[in-house]
PABA-608060 format. One line per field, with one value per atom (N, C-alpha, C): residue in one letter; atom name; residue number from 0; x, y, z. Coordinates in steps of 0.001 Angstrom, whole numbers, plus 500000, padded with zeros to 6 digits. Example, Ala and Ser with C-alpha at 12.3 -4.5 7.8 and 13.67 -1.06 7.14 Angstrom:
2
type = [A,A,A,S,S,S]
atom = [N,CA,C,N,CA,C]
seq = [0,0,0,1,1,1]
east = [513190,512300,513200,512850,513670,512900]
north = [494310,495500,496700,497750,498940,500030]
up = [507800,507800,507800,507080,507140,507870]
This chain:
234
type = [X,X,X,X,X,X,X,X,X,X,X,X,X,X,X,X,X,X,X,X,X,X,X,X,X,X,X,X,X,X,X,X,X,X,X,X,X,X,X,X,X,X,X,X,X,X,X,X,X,X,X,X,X,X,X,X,X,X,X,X,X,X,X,X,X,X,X,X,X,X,X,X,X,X,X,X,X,X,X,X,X,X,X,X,X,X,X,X,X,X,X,X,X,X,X,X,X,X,X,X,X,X,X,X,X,X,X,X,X,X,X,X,X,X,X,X,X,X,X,X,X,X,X,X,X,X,X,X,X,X,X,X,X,X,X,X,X,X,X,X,X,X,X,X,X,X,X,X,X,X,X,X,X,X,X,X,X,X,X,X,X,X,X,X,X,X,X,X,X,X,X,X,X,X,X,X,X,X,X,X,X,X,X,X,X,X,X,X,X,X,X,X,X,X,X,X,X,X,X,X,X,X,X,X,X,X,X,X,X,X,X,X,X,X,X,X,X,X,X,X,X,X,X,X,X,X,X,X,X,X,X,X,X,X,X,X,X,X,X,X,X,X,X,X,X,X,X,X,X,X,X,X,X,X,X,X,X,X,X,X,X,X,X,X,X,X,X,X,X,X,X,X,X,X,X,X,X,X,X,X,X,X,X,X,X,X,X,X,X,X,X,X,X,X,X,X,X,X,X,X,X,X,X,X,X,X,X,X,X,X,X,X,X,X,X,X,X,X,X,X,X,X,X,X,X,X,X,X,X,X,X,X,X,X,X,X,X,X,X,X,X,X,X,X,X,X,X,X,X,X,X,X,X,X,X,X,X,X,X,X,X,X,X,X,X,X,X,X,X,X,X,X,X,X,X,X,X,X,X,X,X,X,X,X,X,X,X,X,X,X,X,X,X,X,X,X,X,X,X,X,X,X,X,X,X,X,X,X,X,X,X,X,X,X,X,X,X,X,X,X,X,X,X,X,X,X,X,X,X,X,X,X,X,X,X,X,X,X,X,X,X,X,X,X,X,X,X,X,X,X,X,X,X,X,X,X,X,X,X,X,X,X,X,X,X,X,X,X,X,X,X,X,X,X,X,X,X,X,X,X,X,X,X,X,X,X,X,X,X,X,X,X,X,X,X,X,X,X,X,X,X,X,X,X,X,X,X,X,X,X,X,X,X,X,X,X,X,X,X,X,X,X,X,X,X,X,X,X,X,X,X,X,X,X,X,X,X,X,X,X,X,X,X,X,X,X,X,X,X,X,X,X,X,X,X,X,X,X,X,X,X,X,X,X,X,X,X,X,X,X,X,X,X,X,X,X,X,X,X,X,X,X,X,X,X,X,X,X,X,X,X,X,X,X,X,X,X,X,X,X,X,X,X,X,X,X,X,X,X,X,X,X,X,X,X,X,X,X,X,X,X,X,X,X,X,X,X,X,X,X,X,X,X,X,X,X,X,X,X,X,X,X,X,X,X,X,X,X,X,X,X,X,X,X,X,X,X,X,X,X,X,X,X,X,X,X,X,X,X,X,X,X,X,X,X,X,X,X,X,X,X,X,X,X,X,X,X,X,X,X,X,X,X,X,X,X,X,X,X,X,X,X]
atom = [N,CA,C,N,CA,C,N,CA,C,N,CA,C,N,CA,C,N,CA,C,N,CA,C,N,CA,C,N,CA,C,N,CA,C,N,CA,C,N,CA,C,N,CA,C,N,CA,C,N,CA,C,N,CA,C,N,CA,C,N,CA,C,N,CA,C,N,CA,C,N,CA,C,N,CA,C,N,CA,C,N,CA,C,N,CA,C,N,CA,C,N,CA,C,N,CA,C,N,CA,C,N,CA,C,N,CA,C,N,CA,C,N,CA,C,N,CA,C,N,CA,C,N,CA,C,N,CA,C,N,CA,C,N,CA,C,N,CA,C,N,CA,C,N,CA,C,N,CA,C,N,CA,C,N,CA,C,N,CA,C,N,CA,C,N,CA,C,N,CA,C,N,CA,C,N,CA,C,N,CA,C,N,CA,C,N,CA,C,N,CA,C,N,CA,C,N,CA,C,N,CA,C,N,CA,C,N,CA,C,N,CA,C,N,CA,C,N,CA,C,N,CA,C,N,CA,C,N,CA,C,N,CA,C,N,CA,C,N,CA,C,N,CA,C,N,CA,C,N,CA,C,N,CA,C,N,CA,C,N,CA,C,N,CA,C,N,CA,C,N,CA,C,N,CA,C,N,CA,C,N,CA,C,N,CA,C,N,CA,C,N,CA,C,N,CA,C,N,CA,C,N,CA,C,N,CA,C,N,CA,C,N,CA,C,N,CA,C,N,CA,C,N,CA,C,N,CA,C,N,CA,C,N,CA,C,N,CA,C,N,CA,C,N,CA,C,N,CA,C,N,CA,C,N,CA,C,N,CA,C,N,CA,C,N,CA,C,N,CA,C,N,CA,C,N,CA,C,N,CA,C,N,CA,C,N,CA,C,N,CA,C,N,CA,C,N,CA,C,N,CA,C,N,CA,C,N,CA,C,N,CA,C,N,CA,C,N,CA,C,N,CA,C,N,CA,C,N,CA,C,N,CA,C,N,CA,C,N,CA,C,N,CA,C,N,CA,C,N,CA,C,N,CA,C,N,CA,C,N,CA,C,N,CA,C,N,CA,C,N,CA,C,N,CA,C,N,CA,C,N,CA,C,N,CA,C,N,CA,C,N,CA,C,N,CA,C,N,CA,C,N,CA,C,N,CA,C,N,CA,C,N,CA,C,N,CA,C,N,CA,C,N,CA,C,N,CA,C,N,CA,C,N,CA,C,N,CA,C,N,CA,C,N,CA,C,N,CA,C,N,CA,C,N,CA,C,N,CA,C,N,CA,C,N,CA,C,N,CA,C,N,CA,C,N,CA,C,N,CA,C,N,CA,C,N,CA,C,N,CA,C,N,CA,C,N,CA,C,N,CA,C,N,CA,C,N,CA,C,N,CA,C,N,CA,C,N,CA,C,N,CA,C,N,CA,C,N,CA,C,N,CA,C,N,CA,C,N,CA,C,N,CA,C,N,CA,C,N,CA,C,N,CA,C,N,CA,C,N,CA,C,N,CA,C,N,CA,C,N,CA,C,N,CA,C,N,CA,C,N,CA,C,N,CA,C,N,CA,C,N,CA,C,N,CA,C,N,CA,C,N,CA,C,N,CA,C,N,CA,C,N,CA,C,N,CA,C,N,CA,C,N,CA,C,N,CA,C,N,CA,C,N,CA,C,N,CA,C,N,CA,C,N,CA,C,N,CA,C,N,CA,C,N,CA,C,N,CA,C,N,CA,C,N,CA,C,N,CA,C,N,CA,C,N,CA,C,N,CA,C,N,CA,C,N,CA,C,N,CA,C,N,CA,C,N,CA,C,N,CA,C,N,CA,C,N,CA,C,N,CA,C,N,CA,C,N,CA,C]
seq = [0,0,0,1,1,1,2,2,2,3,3,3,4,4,4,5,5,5,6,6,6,7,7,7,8,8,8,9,9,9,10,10,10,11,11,11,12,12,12,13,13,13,14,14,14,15,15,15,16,16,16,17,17,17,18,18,18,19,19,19,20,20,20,21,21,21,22,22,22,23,23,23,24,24,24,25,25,25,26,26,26,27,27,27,28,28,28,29,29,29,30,30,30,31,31,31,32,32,32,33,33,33,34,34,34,35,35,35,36,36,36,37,37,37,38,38,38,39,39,39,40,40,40,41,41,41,42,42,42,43,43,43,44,44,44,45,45,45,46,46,46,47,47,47,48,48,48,49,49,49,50,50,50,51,51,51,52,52,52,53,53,53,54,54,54,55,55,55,56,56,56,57,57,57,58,58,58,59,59,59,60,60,60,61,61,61,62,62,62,63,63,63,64,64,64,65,65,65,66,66,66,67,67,67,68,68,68,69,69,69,70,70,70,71,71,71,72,72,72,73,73,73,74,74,74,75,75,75,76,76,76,77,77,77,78,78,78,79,79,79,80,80,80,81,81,81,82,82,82,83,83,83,84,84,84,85,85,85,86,86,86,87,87,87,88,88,88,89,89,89,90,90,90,91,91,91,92,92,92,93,93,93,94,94,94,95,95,95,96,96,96,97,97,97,98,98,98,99,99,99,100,100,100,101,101,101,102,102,102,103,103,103,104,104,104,105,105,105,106,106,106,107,107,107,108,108,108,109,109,109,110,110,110,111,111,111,112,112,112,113,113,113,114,114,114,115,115,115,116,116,116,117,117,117,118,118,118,119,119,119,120,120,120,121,121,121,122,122,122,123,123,123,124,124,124,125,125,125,126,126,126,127,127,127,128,128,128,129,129,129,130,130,130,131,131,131,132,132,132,133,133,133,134,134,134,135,135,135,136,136,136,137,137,137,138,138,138,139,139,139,140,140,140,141,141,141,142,142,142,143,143,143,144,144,144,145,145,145,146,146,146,147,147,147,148,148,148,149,149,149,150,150,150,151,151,151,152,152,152,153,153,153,154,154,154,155,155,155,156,156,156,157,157,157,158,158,158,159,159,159,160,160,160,161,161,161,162,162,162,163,163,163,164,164,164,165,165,165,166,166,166,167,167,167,168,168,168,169,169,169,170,170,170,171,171,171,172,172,172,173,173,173,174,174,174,175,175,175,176,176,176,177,177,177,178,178,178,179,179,179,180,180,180,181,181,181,182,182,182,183,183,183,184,184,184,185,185,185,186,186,186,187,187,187,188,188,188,189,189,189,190,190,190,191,191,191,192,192,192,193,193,193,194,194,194,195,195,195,196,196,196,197,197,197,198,198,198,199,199,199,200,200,200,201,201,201,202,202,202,203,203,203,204,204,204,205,205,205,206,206,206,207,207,207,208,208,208,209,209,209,210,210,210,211,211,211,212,212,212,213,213,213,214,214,214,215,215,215,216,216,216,217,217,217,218,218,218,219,219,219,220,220,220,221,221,221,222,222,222,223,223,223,224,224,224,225,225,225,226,226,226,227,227,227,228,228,228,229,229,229,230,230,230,231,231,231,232,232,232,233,233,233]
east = [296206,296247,295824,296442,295864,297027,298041,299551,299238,299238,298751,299773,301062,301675,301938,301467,301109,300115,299354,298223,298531,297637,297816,296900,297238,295622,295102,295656,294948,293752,293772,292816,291715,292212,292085,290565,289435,288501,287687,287109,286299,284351,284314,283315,282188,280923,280040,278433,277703,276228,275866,275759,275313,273867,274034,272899,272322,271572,271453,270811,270711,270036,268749,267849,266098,266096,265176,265392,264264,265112,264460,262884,262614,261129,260355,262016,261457,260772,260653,260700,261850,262178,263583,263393,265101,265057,266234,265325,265962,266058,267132,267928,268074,267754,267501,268486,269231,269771,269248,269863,269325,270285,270591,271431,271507,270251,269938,268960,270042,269063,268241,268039,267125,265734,264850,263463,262741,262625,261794,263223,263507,264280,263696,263973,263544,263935,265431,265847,265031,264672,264222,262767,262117,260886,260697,261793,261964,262271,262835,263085,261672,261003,259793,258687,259101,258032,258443,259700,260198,259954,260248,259919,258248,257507,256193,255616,256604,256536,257099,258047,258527,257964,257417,256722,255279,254775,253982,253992,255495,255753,256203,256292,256672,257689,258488,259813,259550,260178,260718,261550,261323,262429,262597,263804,263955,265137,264668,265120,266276,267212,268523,268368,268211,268396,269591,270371,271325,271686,270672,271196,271851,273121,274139,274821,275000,276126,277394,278491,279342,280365,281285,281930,282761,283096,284246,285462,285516,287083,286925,286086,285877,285743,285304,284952,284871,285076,284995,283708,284090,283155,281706,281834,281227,280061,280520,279413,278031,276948,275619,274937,275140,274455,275801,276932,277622,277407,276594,276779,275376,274457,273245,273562,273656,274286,274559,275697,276623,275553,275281,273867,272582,272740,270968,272081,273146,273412,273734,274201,274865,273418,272295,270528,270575,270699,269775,270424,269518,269935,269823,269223,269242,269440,269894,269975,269474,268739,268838,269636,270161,270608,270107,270026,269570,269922,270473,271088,271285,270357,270930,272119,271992,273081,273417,274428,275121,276198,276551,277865,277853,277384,277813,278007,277990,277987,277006,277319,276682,276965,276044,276424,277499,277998,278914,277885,276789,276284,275858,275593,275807,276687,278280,279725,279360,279466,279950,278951,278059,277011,277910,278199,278565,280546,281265,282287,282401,281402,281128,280985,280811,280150,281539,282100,283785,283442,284194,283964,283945,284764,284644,284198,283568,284461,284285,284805,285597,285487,284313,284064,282786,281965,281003,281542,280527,280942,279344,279621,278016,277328,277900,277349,278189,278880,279953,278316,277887,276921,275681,275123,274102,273853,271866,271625,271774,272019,271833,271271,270400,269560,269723,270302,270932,269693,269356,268597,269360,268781,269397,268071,267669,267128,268108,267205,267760,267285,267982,266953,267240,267384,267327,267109,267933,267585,267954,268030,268165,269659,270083,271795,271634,273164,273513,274611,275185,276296,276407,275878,275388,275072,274259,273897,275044,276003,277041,278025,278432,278779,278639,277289,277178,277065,277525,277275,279260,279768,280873,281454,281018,280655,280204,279145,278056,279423,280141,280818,282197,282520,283918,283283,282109,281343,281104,281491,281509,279584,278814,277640,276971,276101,275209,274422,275001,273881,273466,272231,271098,271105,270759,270805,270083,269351,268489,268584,267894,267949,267117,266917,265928,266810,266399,266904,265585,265167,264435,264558,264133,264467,263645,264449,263189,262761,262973,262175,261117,261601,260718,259023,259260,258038,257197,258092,257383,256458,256608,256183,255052,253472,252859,252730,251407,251674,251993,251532,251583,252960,253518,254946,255040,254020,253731,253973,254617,255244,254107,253957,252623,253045,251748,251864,252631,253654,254500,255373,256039,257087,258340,258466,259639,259095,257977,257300,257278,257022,256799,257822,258999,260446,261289,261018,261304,260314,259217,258371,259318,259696,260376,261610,262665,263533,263533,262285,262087,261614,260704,260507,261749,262639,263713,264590,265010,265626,265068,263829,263283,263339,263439,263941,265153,265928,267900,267655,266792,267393,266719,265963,265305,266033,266784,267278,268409,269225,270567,270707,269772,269912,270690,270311,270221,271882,272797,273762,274898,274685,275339,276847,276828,278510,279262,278338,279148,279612,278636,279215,280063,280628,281871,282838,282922,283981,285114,286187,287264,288299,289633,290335,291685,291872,292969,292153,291335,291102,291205,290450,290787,292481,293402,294756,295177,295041,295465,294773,293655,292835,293918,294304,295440,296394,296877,298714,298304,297351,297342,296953,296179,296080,297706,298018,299571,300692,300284,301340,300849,299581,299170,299940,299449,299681,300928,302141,303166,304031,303327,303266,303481,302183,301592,302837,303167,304099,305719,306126,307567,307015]
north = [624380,623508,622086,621556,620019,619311,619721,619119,617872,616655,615802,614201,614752,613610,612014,612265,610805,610285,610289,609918,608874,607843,607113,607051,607764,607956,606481,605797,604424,603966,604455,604483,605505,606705,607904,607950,608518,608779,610295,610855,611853,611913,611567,611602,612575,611645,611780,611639,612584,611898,610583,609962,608692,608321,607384,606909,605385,605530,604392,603065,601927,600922,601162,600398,600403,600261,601029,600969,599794,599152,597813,597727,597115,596960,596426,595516,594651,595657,595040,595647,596184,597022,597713,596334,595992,594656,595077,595396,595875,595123,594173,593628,594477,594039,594585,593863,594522,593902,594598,593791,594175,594652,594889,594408,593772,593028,592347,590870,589982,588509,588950,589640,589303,588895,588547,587468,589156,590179,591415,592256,592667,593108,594407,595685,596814,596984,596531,596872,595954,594772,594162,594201,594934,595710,596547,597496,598817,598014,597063,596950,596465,595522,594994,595927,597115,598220,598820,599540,599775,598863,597822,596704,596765,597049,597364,598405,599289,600412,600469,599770,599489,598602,597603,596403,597563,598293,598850,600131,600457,601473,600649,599287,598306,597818,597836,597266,595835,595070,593412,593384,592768,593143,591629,591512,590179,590911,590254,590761,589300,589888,588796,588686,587533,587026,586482,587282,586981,586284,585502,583851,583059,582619,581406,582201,583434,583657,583716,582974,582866,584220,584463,585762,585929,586944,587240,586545,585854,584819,583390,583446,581990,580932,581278,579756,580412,579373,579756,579983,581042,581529,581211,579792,578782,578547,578898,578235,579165,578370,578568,580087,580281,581728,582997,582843,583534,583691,582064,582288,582882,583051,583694,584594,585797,586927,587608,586772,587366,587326,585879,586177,587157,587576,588240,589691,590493,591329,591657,590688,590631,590520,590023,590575,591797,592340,593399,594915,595422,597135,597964,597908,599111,597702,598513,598205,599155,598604,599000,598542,599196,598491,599443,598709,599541,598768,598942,598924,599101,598584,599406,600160,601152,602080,601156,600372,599998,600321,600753,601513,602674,603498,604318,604394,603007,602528,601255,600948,599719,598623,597766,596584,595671,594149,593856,592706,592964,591891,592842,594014,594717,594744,594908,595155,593329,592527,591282,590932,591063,591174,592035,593469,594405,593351,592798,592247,591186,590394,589123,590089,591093,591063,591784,591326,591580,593101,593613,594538,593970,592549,591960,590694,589841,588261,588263,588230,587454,589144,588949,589722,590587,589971,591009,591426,592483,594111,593569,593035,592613,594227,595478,596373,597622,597629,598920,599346,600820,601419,601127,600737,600187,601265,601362,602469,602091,602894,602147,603679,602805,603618,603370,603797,603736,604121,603151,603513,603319,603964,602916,603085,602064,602248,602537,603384,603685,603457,602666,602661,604067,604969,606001,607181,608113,609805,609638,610365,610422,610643,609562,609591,609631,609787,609644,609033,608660,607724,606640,606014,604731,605051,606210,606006,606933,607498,608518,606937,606145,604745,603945,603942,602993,603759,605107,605692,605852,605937,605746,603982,603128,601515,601887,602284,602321,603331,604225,604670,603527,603469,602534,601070,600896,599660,599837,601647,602137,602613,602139,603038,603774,603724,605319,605311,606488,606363,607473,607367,608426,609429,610713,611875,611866,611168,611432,610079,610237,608730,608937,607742,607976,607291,608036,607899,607593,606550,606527,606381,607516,607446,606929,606139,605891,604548,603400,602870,601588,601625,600756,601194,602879,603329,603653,602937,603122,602128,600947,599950,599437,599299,598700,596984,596694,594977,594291,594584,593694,594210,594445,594579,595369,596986,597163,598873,599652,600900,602119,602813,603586,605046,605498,606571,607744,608429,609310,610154,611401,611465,610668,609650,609071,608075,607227,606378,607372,608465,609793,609870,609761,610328,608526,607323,606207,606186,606965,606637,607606,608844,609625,609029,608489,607319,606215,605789,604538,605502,606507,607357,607811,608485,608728,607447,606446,605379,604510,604642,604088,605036,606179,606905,607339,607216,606810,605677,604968,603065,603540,603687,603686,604569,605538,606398,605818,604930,604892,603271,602758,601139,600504,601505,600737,601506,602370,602827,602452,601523,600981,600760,599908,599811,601038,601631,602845,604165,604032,604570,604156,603147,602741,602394,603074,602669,603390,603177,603886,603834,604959,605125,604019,604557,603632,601973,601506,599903,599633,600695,600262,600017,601028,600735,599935,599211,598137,597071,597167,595751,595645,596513,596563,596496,596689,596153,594936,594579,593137,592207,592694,592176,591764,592803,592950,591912,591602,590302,589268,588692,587952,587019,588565,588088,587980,588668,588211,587125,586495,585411,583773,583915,582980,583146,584457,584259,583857,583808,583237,581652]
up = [214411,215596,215233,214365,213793,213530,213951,214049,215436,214987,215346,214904,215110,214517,215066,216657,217422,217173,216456,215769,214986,214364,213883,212584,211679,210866,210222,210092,209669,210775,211992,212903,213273,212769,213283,212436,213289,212682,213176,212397,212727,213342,214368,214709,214009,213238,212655,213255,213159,213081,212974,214183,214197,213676,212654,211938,212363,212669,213091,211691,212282,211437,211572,211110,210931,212575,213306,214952,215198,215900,216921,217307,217127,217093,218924,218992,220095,221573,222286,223970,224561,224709,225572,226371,226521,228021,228791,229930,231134,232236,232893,233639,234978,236311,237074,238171,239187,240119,241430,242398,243965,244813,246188,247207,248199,248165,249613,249619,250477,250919,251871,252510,253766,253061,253649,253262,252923,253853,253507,252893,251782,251360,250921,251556,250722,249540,249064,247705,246778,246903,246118,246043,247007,246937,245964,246450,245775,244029,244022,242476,241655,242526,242096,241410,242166,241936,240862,240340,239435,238192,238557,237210,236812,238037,237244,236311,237093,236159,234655,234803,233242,232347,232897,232662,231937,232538,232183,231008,231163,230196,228409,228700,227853,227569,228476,228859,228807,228808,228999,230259,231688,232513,232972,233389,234276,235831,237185,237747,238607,238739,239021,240580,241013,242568,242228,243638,244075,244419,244846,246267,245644,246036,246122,244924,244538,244047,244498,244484,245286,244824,245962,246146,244532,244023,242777,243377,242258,242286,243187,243786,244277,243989,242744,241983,240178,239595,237675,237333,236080,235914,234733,235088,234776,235548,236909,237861,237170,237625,236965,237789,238427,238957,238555,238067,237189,235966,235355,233790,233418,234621,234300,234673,235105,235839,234215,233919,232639,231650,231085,230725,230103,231319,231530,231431,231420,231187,230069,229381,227964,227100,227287,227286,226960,228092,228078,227271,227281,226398,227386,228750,229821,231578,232165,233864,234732,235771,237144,238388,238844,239886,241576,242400,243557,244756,245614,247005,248163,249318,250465,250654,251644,252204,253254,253242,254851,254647,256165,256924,255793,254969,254386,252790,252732,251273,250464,249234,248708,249636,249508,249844,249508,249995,249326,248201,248876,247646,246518,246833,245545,244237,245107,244846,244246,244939,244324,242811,242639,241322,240391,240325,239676,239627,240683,240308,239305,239174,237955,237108,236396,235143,234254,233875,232775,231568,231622,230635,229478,228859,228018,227825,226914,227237,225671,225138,223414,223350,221906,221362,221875,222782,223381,224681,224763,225522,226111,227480,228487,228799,229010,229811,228785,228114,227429,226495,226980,225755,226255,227129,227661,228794,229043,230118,231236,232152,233376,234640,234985,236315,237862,239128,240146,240987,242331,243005,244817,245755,246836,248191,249146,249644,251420,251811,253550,254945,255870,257005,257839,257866,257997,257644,257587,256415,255387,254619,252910,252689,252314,251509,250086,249636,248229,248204,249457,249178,248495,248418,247582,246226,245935,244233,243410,244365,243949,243911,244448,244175,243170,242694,242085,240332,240271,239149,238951,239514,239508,239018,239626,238577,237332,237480,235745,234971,235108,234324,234283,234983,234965,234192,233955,232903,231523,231815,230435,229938,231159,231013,230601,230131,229994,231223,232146,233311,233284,233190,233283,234332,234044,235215,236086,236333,237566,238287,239270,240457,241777,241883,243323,244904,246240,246482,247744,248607,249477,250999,251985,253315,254080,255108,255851,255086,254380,253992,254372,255344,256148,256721,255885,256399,255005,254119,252623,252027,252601,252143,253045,252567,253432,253534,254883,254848,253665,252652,251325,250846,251369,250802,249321,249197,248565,248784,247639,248035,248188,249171,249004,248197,248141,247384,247722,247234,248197,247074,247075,246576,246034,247159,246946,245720,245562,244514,243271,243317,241844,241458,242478,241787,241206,241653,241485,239616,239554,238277,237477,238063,236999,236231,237387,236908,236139,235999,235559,234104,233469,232700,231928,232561,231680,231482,232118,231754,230233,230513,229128,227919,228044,226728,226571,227710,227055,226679,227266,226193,224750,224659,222944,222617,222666,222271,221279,222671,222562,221626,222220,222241,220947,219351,218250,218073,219276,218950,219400,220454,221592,221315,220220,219576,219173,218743,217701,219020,220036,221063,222333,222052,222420,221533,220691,219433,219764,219559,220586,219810,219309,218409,219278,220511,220775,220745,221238,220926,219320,218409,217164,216603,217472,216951,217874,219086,219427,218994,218202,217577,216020,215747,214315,214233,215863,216167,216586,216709,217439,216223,215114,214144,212823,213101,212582,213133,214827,215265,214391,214393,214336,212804,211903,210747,210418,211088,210721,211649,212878,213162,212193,212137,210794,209274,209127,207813,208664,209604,210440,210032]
């Protein structure tokens, strides 16, 4: 059963034990997004808290405000809250992202963050091989519409998204005056997330390329290399 003649063996490779280089010394840097302007934002509560936790587990995090990002396609992707966006993703080795549930789903300021960021631009891959951790906050009962959403993105980004996720109900009843998450299940299971996210990134981090290495891009990077060169000899 190895009759395989659409194949292209000048491309064709056999997946091996990935070895990695001398592993990274630095801080895992984890890039964090939100879904919400409002001034009391649970998601960006909810992210603040997460970032402490990582911050504390020894992560490096920077977390992306949204404000005045203008909609996907509105303007080039030049403008300055795009080219940080792209940026701070093309940074980092792991993501969070987390979102209110409205009407049923992510936000659109969710959707519009996750629309700037290109599977490609030249030669780097901003998010292809990289972890990513899904949270969403609720003003009501406990959904999964939203983080069943946004893991469906993290794969179509080409993702590593982690198995677990938090999901918080009710959250307006999570957070006290200080805008500060109290002690609860829902905070234990947000620490467990933030726990396994940091050991898919160290895991994965120093492998990131080699696990998006892909037999058809390699034979369209060699037919495309092949115009080129016989371009140049016409």
């Amino acid at each position: 059963m190895t009759d395989t003649p659409q194949i292209d063996d000048a491309h064709f490779r056999v997946p091996l034990p990935l070895a990695a280089a001398p592993p990274s010394t630095h801080k895992p840097r984890i890039a964090m997004l939100y879904g919400s302007l409002r001034d009391r934002s649970f998601s960006r509560l909810m992210t603040e808290e997460a970032a402490r936790v990582l911050t504390r587990m020894g992560a490096e995090v920077r977390i992306f405000d949204p404000r005045d990002l203008p909609l996907p396609d509105s303007e080039d992707a030049d403008h300055p809250k795009v080219a940080e966006l792209r940026a701070l993703v093309a940074w980092s080795e792991g993501m969070v992202w987390c979102s209110p549930e409205r009407h049923g789903a992510m936000t659109g300021i969710m959707k519009s963050q996750i629309d700037w960021i290109p599977l490609s631009m030249g030669a780097v891959r901003p998010s292809q091989g990289k972890t990513l951790a899904v949270m969403q906050v609720n003003g009501g009962s406990q959904s999964f519409n939203t983080v069943n959403q946004l893991r469906i993105l993290g794969r179509w980004m080409r993702m590593i998204t982690i198995p677990n996720q938090s999901s918080v109900a009710k959250a307006w009843q999570e957070f006290d005056n200080d805008d500060r998450m109290k002690p609860s299940p829902f905070y234990d299971r947000m620490v467990d997330v933030m726990e396994e996210l940091m050991r898919f990134t160290l895991l994965t981090r120093d492998l990131k390329h080699d696990l998006v290495d892909r037999y058809s891009e390699r034979k369209e990077s060699g037919e495309e290399l092949i115009k080129r060169v016989n371009a140049k000899a016409d």
